[in-house]
C-alpha positions in Angstrom: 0.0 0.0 0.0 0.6 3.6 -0.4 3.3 5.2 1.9 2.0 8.0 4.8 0.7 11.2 3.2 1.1 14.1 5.1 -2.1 16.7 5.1 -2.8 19.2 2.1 -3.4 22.6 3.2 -5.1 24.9 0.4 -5.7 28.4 -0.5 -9.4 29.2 -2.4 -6.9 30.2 -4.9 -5.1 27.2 -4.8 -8.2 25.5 -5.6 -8.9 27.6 -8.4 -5.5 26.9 -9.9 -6.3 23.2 -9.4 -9.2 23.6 -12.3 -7.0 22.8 -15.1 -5.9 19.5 -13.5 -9.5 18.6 -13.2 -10.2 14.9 -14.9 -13.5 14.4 -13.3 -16.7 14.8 -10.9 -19.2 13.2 -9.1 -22.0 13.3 -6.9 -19.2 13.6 -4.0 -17.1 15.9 -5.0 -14.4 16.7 -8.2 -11.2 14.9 -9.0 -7.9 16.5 -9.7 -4.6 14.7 -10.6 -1.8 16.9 -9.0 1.2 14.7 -10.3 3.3 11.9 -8.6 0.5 9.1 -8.4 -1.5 11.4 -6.3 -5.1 12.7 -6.9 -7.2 15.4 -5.0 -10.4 14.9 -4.3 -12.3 18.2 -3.2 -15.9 17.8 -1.7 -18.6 20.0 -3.5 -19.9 23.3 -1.3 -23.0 22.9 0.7 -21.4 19.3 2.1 -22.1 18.2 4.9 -18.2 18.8 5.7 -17.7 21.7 3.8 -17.7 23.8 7.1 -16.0 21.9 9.7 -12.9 23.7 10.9 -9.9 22.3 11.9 -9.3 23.7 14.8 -12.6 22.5 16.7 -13.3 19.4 19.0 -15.8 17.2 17.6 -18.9 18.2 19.4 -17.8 21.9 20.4 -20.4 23.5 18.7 -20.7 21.8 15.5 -23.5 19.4 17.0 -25.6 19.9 14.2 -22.4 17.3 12.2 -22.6 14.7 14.9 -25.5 12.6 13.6 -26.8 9.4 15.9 -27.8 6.0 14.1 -29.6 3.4 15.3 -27.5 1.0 14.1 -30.6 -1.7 13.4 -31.5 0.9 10.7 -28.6 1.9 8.9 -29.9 0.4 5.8 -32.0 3.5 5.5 -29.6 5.9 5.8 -29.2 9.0 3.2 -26.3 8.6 1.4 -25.9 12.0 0.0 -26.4 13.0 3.6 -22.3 13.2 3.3 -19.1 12.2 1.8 -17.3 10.0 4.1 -19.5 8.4 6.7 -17.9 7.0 10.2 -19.7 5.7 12.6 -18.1 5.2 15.9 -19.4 2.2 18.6 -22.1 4.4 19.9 -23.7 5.1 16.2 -21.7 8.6 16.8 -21.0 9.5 12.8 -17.6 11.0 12.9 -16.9 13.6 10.9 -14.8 15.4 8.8 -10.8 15.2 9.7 -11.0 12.5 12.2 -13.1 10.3 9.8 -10.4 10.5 7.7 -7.6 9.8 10.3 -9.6 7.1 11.8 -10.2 5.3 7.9 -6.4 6.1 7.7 -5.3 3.5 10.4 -7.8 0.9 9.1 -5.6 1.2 6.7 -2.4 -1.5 7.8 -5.3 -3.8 7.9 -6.0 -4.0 4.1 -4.0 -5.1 1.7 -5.8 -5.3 -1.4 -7.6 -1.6 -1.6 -6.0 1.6 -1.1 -8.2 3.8 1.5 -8.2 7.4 1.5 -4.2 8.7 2.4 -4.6 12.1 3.8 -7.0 14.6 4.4 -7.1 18.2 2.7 -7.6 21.5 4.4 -8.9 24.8 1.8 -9.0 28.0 4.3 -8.6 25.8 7.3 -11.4 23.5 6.8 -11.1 19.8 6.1 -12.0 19.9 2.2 -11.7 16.5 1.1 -9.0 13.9 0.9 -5.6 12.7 -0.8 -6.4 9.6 -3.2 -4.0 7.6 -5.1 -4.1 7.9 -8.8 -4.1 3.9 -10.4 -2.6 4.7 -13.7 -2.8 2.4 -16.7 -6.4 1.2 -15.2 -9.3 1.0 -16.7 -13.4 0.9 -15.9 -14.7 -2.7 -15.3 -17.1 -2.4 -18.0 -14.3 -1.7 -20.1 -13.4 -5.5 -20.4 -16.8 -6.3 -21.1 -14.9 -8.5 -24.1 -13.7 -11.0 -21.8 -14.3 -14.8 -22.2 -16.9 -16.3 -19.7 -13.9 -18.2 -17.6 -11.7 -14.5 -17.4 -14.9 -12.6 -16.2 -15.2 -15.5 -13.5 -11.6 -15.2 -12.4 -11.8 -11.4 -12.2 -14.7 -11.4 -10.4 -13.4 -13.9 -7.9 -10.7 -11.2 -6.8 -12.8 -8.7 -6.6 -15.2 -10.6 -4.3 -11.8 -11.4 -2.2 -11.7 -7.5 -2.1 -14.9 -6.6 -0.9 -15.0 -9.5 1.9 -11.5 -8.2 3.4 -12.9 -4.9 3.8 -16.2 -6.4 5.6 -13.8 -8.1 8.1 -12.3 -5.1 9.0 -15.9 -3.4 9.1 -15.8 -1.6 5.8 -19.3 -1.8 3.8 -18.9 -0.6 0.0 -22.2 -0.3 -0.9 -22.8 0.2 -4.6 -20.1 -2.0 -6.1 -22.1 -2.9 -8.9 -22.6 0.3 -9.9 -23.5 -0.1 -13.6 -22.0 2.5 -16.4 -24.9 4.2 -18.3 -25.9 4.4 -22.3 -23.2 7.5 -22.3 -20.5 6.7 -20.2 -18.2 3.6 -18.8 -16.9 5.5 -15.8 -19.9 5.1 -13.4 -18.2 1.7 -12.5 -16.3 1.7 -9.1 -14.5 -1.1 -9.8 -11.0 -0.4 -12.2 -8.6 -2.9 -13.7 -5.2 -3.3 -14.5 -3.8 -4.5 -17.9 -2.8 -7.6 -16.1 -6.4 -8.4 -15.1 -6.3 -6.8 -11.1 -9.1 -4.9 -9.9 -8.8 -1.9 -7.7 -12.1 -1.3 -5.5 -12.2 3.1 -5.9 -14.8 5.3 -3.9 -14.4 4.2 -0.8 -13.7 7.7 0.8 -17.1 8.2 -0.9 -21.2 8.6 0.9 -21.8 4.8 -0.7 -18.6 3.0 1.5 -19.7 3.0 5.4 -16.9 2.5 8.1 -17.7 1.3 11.4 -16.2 -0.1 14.3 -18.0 -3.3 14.6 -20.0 -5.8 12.8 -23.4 -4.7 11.1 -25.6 -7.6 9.6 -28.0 -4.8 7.7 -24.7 -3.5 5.7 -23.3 -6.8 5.1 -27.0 -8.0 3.6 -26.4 -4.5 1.6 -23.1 -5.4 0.5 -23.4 -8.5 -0.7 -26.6 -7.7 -2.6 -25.0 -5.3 -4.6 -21.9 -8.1 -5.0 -24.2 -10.5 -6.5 -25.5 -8.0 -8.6 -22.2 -7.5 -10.1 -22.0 -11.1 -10.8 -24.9 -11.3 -12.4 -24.4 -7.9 -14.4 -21.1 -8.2 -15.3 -20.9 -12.1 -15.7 -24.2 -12.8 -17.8 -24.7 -9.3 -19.6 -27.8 -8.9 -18.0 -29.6 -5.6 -16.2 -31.4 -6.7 -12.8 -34.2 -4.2 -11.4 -34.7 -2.7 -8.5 -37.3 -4.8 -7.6 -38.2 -8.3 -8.6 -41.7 -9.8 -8.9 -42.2 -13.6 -7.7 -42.3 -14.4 -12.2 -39.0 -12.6 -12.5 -37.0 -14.6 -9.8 -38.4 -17.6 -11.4 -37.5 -16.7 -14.9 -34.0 -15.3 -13.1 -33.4 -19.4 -11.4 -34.2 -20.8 -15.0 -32.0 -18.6 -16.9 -28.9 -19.3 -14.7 -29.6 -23.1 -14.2 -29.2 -23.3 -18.0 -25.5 -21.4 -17.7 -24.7 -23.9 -15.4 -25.1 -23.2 -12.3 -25.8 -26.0 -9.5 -29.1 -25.8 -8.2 -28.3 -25.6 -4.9 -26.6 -21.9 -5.6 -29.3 -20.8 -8.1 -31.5 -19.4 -5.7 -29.6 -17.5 -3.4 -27.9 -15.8 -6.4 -31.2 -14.9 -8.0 -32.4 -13.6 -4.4 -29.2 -11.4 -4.6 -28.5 -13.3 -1.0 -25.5 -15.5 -2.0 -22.4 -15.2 0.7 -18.7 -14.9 0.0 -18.7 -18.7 0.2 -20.9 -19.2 -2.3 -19.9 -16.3 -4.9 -16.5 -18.4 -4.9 -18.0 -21.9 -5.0 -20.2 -20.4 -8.1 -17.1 -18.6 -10.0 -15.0 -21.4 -9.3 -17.1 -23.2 -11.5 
């Protein structure tokens, strides 16, 4: 992994001066590469964190960015509430610099994802955050072209990504995240020439860090994996919701790919576990 970053302190102007290094935005925030394998990432105004000062302790007068979560719901909660969601023990969201510095040391943990490396200061107020740039990668939808058998094997490493981050409490929630008609880079998955994903936007509002276990993020996590399998394996588009005909016609479809019966209806469901994404790409 990446080596220690120190923090990036900007200037309004600075930023401004960034805009010809722009290569992209989001619904987070826009994306500079500033050279050396290094990118920017610079929250939009009107964020949640686009006030927080430095200088403050985390409840001194800034309770109004201390949100409490019942943990038993945190499938219902608002993603574009923020940018980098942290929730401590307590359901305390943590916010802003410490977020990042608490993501940071998660960090000698992982080994196959590169968390956020710093964070970034305009005016005196935490900004954004130092990501690293993966060069010569490209969108997973890119390598659309790819035999059956090499979609399998590159979806098997990127189910070996996701599940290390879940032990170490890390929920990336919209890793299927299919491109549109117009565009390949909705995907938040990139690959190497040599066939290695890279899991991206996980300083993002759709990757949830927490200190402990949560079964209603892992069921979220692992639906959207097996949507990715089923997407990105079988060419196929799976709606938001699915009628009781649609499952069955979903069950049929991938018994006559091949897969064993005892697996085809947990991956139709969009409920199969690690286990069983392997035991099914291994096939």
């Amino acid at each position: 992994m990446e080596r220690l970053v120190d923090a990036v302190y900007l200037s309004r102007n600075d930023v401004t001066n960034l805009q010809r290094k722009l290569i992209g935005k989001g619904t987070d925030g826009s994306v500079y590469d500033v050279g050396n394998g290094y990118l920017y990432k610079i929250y939009h105004d009107g964020s949640l964190f686009s006030d927080i000062k430095v200088q403050h302790p985390l409840l001194d007068d800034y309770e109004d960015d201390v949100k409490i979560y019942q943990m038993q719901n945190s499938l219902k909660l608002n993603r574009k509430e923020s940018h980098f969601r942290y929730m401590d023990r307590d359901g305390v969201r943590i916010t802003g610099e410490e977020a990042i510095y608490r993501a940071i040391q998660r960090q000698k943990y992982i080994h196959y994802t590169q968390l956020p490396l710093a964070p970034i200061y305009v005016n005196s107020r935490f900004k954004g955050c130092v990501l690293k740039k993966h060069s010569f990668h490209f969108q997973l939808y890119s390598f659309s072209f790819l035999s059956l058998e090499k979609k399998k094997r590159l979806l098997s490493l990127i189910v070996d990504r996701v599940e290390e981050l879940v032990q170490y409490y890390i929920y990336p929630l919209d890793v299927f995240n299919r491109p549109n008609e117009k565009s390949l880079s909705h995907s938040n998955i990139l690959v190497s020439l040599r066939g290695i994903p890279e899991l991206i936007d996980v300083d993002g509002a759709s990757t949830v860090y927490l200190e402990e276990t949560s079964s209603n993020l892992l069921f979220e996590t692992l639906n959207s994996l097996n949507i990715l399998v089923l997407e990105y394996l079988y060419d196929l588009e799976i709606p938001d919701e699915m009628l009781d005909e649609d499952i069955l016609e979903l069950e049929q479809f991938l018994f006559k790919r091949g897969i064993s019966e005892k697996f085809v209806s947990d991956l139709a469901h969009q409920e199969a576990d690690f286990s069983t994404l392997r035991k099914i790409l291994k096939r």
